[in-house]
C-alpha positions in Angstrom: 76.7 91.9 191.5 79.7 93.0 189.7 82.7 95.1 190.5 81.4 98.3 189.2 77.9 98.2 190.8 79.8 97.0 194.4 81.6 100.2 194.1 78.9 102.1 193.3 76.6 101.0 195.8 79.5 101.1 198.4 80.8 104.7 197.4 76.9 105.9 197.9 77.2 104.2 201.0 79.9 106.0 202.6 81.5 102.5 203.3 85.2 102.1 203.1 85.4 98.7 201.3 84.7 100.8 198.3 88.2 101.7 198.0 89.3 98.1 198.5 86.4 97.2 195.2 88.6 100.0 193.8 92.1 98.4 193.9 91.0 95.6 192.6 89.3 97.2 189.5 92.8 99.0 188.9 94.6 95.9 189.4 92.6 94.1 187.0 93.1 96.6 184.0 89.5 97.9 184.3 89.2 100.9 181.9 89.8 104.6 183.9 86.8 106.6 182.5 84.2 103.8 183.0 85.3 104.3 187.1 85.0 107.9 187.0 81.6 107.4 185.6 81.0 105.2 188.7 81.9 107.3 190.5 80.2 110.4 189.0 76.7 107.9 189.6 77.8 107.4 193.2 77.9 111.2 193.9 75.0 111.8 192.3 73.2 109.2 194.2 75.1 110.7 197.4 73.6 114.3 196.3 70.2 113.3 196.1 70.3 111.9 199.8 71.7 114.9 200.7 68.7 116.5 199.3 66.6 114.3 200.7 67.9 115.3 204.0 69.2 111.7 204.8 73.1 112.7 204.4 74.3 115.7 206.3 77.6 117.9 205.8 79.3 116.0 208.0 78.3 112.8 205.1 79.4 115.0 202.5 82.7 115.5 204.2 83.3 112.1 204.8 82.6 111.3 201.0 85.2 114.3 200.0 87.6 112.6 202.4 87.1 108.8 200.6 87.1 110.4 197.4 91.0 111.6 197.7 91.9 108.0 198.6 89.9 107.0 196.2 92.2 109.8 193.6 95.7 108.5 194.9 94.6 104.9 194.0 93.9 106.2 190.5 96.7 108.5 189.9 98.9 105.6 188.3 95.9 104.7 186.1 95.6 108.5 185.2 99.2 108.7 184.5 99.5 111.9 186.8 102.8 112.9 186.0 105.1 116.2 185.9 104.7 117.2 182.5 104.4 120.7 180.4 101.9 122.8 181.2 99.4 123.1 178.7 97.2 126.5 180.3 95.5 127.5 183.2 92.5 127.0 184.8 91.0 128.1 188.2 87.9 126.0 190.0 85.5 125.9 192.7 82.6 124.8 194.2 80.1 128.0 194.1 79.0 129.9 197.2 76.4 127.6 199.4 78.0 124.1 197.9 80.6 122.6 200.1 80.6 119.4 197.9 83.7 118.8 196.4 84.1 115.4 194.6 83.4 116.2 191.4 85.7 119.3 191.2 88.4 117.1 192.5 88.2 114.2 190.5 88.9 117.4 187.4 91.1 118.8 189.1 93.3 115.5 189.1 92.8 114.8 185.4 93.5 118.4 184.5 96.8 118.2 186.1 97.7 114.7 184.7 96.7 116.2 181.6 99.3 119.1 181.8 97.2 122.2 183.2 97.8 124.2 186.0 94.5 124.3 188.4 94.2 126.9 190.8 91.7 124.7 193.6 89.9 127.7 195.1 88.0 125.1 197.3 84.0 125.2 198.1 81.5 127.2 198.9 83.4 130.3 197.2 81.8 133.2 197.0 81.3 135.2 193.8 84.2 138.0 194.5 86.5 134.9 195.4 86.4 133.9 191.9 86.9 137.3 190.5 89.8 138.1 192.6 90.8 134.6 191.2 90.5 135.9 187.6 92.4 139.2 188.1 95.5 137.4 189.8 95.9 134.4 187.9 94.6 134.8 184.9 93.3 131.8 184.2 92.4 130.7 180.0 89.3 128.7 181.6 87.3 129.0 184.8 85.3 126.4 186.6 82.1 126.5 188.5 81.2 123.0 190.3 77.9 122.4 192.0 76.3 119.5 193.2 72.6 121.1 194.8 70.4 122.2 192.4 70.7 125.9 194.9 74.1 126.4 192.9 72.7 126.8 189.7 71.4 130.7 191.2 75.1 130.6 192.7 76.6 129.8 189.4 74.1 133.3 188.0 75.5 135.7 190.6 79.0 134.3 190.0 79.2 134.8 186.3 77.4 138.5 187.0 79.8 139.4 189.3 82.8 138.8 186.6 80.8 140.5 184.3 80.3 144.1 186.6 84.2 143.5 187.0 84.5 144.1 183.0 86.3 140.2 183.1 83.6 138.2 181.3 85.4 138.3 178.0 88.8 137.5 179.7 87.8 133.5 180.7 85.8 130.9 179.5 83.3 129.1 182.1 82.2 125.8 182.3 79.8 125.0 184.3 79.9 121.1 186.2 77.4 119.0 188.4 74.3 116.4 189.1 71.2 119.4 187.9 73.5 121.7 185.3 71.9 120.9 181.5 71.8 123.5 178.2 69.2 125.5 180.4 71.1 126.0 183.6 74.0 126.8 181.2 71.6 129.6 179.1 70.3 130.9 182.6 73.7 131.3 184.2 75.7 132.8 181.2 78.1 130.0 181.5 80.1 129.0 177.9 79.8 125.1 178.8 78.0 122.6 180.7 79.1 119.0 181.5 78.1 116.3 184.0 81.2 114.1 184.1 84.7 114.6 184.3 85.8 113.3 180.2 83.7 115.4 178.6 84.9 118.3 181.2 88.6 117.9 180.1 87.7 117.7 176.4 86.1 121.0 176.1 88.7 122.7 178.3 91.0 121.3 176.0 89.1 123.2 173.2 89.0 126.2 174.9 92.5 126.4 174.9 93.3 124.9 171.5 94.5 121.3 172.2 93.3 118.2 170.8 
């Protein structure tokens, strides 16, 4: 078994040897975005059990809680770093979600990529976000969702900014295990992506960098 399918399986597993399997993947030079994809298959593996009924919030939690160990090992491979802010973008996990490993695995490479990130947590109701919108005025707004119950969360969301006459003031991406081009039709979102590079590349288009 290799590095990568250790960490995988041990990630899924909730067992805290994963983050050792990490260190030494950093160590060794191993290439950031292939881990994030590792990780981005552990969570979905982790969301399916969930599903299934065999993990619990209290799982979900704990894998939230390895994930931002997992984040500060990766931070010097990210090259997080003060640097000039390049726009703005508010995120959270949609009302009914309280999975948060995806969002914040974003969040950490939109910061180390120069954006400021308003983190408005999980399970954030649809007025949260608008009341987001109105105060921060954010160039690009977030939905994460790892239960395929926060695709309707992501619809009531996006209706909610539009009966607040905001819709045409933010982009929205739309992130998660069960988003495709349908959910993203269905929900009135602008994008859809399933892992965190292709997140941060069309963010950067929505605010005109490279």
């Amino acid at each position: 078994m290799s590095l990568h399918e250790e960490f995988v399986k041990t990630l899924a597993d909730l067992d805290e040897r994963s983050l050792q399997i990490l260190k030494k993947m950093v160590e060794s030079g191993e290439d950031v975005h292939s881990i994030l994809e590792d990780i981005r298959g552990a969570t979905d593996k982790i969301g399916k059990l969930f599903e299934e009924k065999q993990y619990f919030i209290s799982d979900l939690i704990m894998a939230g809680e390895m994930l931002k160990g997992a984040l500060e090992i990766l931070k010097p491979a990210i090259g997080a770093k003060e640097v000039k802010k390049f726009g703005k973008i508010a995120i959270g996990t949609v009302e009914g979600d309280v999975h948060d490993i995806g969002k914040n695995i974003v969040t950490a490479l939109l910061e180390a990529s120069g954006f400021e990130v308003i983190d408005l947590g999980v399970d954030v109701p649809p007025k949260k976000f608008v009341e987001a919108i109105k105060k921060n005025k954010p160039e690009t707004l977030g939905l994460s969702g790892l239960l395929t119950e926060a695709i309707e969360s992501m619809k009531k969301t996006i209706d909610a900014i539009k009966d607040a006459g905001l819709r045409d003031k933010v982009k929205v991406i739309i992130g998660g295990g069960r988003v495709d081009e349908d959910a993203k039709k269905y929900v009135g979102a602008d994008a859809w992506t399933r892992d965190a590079a292709t997140g941060i590349k069309l963010i950067k288009e929505f605010v005109g960098m490279k």
